[in-house]
BAFI-3210 file (N, C-alpha, C; in Angstrom, 3 decimals, decimal comma, padded with zeros to 6 digits):
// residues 169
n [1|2|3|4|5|6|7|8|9|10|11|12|13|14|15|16|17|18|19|20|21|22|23|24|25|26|27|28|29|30|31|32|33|34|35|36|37|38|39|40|41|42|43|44|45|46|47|48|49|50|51|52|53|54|55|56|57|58|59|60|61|62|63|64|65|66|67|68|69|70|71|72|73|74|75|76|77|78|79|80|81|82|83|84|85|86|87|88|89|90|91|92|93|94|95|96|97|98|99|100|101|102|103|104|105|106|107|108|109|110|111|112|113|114|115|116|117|118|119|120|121|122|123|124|125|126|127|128|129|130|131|132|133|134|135|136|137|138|139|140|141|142|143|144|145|146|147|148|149|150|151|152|153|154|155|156|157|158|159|160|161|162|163|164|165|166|167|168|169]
n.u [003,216|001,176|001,038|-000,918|-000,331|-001,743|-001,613|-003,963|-003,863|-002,114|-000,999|001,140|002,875|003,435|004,992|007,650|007,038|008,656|009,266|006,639|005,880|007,638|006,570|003,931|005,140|006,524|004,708|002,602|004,144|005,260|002,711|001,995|000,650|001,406|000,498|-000,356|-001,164|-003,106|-002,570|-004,253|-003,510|-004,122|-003,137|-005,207|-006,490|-007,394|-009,917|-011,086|-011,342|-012,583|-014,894|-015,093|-014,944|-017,444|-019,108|-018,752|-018,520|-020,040|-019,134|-018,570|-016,154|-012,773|-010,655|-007,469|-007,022|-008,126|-010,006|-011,203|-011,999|-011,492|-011,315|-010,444|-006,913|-007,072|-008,752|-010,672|-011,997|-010,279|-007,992|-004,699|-002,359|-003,784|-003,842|-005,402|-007,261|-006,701|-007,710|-008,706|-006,666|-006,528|-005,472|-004,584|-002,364|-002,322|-003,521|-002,201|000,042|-000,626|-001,582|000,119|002,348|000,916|000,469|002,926|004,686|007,098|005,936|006,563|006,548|004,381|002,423|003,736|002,369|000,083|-000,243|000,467|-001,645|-004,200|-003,471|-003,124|-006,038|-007,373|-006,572|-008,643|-007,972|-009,333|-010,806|-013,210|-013,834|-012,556|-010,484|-010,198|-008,755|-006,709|-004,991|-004,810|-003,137|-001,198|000,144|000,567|002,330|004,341|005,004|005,745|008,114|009,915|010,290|011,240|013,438|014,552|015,232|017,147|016,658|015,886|014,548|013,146|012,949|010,132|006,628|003,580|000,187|-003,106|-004,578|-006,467|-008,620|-009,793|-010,552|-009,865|-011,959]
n.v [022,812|023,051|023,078|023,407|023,140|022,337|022,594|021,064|022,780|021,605|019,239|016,734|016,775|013,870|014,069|015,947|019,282|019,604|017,154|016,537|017,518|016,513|014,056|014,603|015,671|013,785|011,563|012,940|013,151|010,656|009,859|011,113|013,678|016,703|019,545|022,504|022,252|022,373|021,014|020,616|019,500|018,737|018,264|016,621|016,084|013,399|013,382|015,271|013,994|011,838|012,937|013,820|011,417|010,453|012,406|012,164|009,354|007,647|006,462|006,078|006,036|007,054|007,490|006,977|008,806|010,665|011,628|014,601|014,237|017,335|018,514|016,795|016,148|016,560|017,449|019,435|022,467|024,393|026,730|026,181|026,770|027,127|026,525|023,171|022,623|019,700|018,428|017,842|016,781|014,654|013,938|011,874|011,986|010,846|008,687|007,148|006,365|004,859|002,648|001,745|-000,165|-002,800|-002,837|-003,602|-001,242|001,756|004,890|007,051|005,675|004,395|006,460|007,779|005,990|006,904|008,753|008,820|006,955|008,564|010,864|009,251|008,329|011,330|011,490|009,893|006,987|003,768|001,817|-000,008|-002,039|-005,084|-006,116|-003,261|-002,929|-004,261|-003,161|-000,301|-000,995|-002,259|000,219|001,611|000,324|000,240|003,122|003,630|002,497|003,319|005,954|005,064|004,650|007,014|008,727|007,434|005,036|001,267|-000,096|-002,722|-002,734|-001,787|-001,883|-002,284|-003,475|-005,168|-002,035|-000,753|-002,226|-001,102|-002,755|-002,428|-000,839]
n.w [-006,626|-003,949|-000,368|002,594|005,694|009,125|012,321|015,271|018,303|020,735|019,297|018,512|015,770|013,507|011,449|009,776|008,616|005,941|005,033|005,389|002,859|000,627|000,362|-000,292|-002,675|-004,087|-004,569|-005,863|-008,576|-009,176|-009,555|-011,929|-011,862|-013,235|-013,096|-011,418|-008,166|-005,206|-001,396|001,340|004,500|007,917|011,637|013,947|016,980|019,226|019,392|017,764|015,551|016,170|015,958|013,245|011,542|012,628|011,617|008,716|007,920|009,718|011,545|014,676|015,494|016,707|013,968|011,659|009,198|007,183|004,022|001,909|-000,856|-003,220|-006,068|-009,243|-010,606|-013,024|-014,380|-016,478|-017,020|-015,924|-016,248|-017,710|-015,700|-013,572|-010,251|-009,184|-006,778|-005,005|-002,569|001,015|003,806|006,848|009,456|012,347|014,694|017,372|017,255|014,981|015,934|018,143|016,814|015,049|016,233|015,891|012,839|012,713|012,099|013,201|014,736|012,987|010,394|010,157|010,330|007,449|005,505|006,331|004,957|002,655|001,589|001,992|000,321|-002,226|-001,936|-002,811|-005,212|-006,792|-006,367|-004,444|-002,056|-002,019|-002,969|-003,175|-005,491|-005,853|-003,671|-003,400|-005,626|-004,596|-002,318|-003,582|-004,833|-002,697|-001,431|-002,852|-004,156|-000,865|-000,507|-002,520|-001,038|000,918|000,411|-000,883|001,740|002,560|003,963|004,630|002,077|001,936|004,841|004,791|005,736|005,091|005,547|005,554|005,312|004,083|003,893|006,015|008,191|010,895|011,636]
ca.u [002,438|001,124|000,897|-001,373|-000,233|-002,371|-001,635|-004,354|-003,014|-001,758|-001,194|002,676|002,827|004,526|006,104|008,180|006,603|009,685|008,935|005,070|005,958|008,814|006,455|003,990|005,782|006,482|003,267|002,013|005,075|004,791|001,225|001,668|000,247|001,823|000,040|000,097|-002,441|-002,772|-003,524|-004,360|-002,933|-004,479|-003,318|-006,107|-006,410|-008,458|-011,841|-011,872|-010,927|-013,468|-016,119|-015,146|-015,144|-018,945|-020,110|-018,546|-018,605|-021,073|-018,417|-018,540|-014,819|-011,476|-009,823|-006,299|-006,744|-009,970|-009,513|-011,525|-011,783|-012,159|-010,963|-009,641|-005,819|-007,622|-010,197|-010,083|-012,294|-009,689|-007,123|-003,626|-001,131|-004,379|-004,405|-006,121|-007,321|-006,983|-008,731|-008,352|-006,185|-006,663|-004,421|-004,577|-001,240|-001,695|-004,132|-001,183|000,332|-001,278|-002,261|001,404|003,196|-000,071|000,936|004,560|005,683|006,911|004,919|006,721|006,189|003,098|002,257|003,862|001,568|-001,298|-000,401|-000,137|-003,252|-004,925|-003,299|-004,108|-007,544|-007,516|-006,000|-009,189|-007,837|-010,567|-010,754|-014,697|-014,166|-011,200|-009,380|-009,580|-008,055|-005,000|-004,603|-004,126|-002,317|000,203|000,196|000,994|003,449|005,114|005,457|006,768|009,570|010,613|010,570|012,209|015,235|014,922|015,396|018,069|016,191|015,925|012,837|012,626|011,831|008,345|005,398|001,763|-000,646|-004,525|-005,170|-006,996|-009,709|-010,390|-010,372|-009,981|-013,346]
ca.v [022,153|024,276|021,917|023,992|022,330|023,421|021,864|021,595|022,942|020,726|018,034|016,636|015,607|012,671|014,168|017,098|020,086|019,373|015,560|015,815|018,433|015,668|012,612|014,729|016,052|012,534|010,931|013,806|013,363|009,002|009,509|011,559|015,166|017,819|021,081|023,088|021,402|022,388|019,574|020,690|018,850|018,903|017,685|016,730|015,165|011,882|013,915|015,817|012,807|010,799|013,321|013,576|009,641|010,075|012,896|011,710|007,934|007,309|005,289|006,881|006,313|007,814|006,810|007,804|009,099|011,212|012,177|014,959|014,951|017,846|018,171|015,711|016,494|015,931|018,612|020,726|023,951|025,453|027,254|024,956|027,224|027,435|025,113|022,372|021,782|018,359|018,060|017,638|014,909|014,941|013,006|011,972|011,388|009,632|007,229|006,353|005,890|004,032|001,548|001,534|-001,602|-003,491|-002,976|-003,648|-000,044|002,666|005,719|007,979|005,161|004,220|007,817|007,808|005,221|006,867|010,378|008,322|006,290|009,689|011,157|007,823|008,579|012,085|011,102|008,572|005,640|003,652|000,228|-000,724|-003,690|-006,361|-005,915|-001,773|-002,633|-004,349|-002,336|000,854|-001,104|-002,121|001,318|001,871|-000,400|000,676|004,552|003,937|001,903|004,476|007,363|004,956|004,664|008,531|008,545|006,298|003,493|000,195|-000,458|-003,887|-002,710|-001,249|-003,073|-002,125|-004,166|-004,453|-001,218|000,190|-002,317|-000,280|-003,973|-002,092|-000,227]
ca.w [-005,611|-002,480|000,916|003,326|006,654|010,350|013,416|015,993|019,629|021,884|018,890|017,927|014,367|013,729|010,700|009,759|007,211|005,200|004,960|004,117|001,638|000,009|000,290|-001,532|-003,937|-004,631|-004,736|-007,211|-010,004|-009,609|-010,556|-013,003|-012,070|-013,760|-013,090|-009,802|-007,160|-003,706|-000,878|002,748|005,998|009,517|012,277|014,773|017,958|018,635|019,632|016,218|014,690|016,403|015,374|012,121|011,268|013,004|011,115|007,578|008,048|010,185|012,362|016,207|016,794|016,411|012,968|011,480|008,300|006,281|002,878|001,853|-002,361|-004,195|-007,750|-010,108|-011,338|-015,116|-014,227|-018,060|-017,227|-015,145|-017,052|-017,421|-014,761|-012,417|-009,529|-008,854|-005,468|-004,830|-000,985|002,651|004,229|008,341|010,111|014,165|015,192|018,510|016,951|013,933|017,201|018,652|016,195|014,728|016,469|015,517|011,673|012,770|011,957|013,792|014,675|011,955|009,147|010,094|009,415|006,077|005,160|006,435|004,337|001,330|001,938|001,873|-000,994|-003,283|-002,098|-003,555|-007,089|-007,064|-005,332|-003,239|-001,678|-001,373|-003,347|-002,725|-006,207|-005,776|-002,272|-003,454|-006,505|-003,835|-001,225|-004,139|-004,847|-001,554|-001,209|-004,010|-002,804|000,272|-000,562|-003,333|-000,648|001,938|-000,663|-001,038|003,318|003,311|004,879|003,787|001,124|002,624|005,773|004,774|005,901|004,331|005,970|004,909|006,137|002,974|003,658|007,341|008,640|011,645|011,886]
c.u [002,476|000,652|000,302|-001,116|-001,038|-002,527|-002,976|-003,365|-002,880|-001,072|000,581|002,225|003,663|005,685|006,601|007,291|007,250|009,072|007,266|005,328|006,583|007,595|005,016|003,922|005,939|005,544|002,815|003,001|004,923|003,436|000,969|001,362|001,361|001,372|000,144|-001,235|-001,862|-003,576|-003,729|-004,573|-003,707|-003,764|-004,408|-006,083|-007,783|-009,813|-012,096|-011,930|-012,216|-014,781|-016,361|-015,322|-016,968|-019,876|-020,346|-018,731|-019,617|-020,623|-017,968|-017,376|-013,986|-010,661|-008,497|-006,354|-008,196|-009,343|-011,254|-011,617|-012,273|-012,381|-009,697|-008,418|-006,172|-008,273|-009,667|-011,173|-011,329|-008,316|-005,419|-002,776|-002,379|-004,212|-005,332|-006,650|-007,795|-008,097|-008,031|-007,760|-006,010|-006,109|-004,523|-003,867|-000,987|-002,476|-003,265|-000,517|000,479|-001,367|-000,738|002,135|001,940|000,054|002,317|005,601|005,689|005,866|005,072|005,966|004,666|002,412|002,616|003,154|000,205|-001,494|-000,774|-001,227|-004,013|-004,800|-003,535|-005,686|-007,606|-007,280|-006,853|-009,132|-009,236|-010,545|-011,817|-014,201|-012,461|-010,083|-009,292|-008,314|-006,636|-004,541|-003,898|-003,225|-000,375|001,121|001,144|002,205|004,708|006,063|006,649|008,182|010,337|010,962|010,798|013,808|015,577|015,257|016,536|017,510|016,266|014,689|012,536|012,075|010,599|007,340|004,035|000,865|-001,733|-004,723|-006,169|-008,274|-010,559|-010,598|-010,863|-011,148|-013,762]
c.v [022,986|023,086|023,101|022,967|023,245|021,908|022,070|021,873|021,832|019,304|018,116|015,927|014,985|012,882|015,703|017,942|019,782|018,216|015,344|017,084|017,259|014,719|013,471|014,704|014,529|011,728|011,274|013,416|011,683|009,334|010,268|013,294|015,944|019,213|021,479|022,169|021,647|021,474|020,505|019,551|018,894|017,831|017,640|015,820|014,045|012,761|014,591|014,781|011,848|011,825|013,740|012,376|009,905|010,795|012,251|010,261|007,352|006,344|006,214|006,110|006,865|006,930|007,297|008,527|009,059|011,917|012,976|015,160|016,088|018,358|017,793|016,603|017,010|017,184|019,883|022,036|024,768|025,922|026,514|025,799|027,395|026,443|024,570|022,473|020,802|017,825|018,355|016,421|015,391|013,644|013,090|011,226|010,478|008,581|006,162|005,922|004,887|002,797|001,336|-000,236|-002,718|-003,623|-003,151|-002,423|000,954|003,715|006,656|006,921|004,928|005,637|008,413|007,098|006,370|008,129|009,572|007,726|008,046|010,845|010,798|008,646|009,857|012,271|009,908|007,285|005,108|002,020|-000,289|-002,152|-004,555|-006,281|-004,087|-002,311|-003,213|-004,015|-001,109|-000,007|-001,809|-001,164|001,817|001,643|000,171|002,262|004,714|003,704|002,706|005,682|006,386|004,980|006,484|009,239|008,246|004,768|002,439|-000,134|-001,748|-003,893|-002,268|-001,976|-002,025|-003,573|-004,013|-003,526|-000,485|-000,502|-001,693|-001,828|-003,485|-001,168|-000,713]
c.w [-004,338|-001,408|001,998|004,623|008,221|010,997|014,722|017,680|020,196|020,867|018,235|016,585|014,333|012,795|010,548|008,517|006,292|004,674|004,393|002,789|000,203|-000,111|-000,789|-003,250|-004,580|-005,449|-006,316|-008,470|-010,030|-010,164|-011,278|-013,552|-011,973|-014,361|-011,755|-009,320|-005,747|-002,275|000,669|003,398|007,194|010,163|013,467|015,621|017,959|018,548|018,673|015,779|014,549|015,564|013,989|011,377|011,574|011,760|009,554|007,517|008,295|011,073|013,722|016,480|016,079|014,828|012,578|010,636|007,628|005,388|002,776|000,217|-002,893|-005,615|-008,203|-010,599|-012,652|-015,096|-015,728|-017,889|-016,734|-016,372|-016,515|-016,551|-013,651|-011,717|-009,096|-007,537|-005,306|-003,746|-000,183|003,294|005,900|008,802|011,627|014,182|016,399|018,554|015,859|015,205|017,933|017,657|015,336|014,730|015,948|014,113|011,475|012,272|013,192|013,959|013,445|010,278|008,790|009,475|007,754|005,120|004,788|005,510|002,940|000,848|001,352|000,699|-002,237|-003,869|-002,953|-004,808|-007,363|-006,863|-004,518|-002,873|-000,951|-002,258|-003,115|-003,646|-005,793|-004,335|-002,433|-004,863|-005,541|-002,751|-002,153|-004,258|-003,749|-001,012|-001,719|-003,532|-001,785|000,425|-001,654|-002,131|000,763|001,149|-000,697|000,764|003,523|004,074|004,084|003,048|001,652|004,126|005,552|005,063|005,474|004,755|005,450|005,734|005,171|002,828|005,260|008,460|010,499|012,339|012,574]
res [x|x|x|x|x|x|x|x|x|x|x|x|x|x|x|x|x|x|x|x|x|x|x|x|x|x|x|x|x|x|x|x|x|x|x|x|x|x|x|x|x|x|x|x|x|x|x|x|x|x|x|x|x|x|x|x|x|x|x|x|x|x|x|x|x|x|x|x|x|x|x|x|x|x|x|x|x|x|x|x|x|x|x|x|x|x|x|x|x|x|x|x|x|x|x|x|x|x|x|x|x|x|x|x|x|x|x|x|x|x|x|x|x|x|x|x|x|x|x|x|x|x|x|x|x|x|x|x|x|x|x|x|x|x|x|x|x|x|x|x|x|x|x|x|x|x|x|x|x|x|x|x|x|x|x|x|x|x|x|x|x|x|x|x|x|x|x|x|x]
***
């Protein structure tokens, strides 16, 4: 697994390279993929953020989290040691931030949420309809509290809120 990570200037990520490398690595071996696959990271501040949500969405404001898909784990023309590339996952840290205590997590968890949210999405995850949305937010659920036990934290603290139906749009 290759993790392309790029910070824009001026922007703090909420998490460590180490840590989205680990959560991941995670993600990919719970669901299953077992060939190389490489994901790219951004961090971006709200005003890419916002104009990315506009151009892709069609929603003129700042969001936390844009998944970018581009090939399936499954994908059989490519030769089995080639990698995959999964997508793009863009992350705006001072909008997880921001919108954090409002889902009752910190700023780091909230962010762990929002990587996995975006990783889901690239392994086909999606939550237009009401059962997809708490199929992935089980999902979700699920995840985090495995890779808060792998932290040390407590798996009972995790909170997953509806955030997978964008509620917040």
């Amino acid at each position: 697994m290759s993790v392309l990570i790029d910070c824009a200037e001026g922007v703090s990520p909420l998490l460590t390279e180490e840590e989205v490398r680990s959560i991941c690595a995670h993600v990919l071996a719970a669901e299953g993929v077992d060939r190389p696959v490489e994901v790219s990271l951004n961090w971006v501040d709200d005003e890419e953020m916002h104009s990315l949500n506009a151009e892709w969405r069609g929603i003129d404001k700042v969001t936390d989290v844009l998944s970018f898909e581009c090939d399936a784990p499954t994908i059989e023309d490519l030769p089995a040691g080639e990698p995959v590339e999964l997508g793009d996952i863009i992350l705006a840290p001072v909008q997880i931030a921001r919108q954090a205590p409002g889902f009752g997590n910190d700023p780091a968890d909230e962010c762990r949420l929002m990587l996995v949210h975006g990783l889901l999405h690239l392994l086909g995850y999606d939550h237009i309809e009401d059962e997809e949305a708490e199929v992935m937010e089980a999902r979700e659920d699920e995840l985090l509290r495995e890779l808060a036990v792998q932290r040390g934290a407590d798996p009972a603290a995790v909170a997953v809120g509806p955030t997978t139906r964008h509620e917040h749009d």
